[in-house]
N, C-alpha and C positions, 0 to 999 in steps of 0.2 A: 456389108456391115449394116444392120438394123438401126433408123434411125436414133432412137433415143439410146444408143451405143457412142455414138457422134457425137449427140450433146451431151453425154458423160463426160466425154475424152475431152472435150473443149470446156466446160464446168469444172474439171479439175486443172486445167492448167491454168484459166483466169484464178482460180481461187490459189493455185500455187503460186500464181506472180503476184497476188495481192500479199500473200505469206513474207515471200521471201521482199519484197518491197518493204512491208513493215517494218521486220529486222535490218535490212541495210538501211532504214534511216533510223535504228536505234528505237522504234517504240514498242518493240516487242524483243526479248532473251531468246538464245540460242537455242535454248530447251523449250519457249513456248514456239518456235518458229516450226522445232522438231515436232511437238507435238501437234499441232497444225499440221502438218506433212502428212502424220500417220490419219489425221479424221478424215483429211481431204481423200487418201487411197483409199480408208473404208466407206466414206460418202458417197464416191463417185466412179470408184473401181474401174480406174484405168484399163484400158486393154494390156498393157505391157507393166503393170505393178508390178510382177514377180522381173524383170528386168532392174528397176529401179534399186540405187541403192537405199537402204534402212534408214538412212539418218542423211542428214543435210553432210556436203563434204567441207562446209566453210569453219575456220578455226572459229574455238567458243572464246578467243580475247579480241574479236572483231567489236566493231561498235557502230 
């Protein structure tokens, strides 16, 4: 795997724990957390994106 394939795969996952951190302390919605999700896979284009599910799997009455 070519370096800066590496600092994708690690660039999306810091930016998807910053995501889903935001949302589980409530300062960011379901749907912005969702869509965070989707710019992080077009920004950073995981090696295993098509793996991943579409949408976050946490209910939208979380807080």
């Amino acid at each position: 795997m070519e370096k800066q394939k590496i600092i994708d795969e690690i660039n999306f996952y810091r930016a998807q724990a910053v995501a889903e951190l935001l949302y589980d302390s409530g300062k960011i919605t379901f749907d912005e957390c969702d869509k965070l999700t989707e710019l992080n896979r077009q920004t950073f284009s995981p090696m295993y994106a098509d793996l991943l599910p579409k949408t976050l799997e946490k209910s939208s009455d979380q807080s």
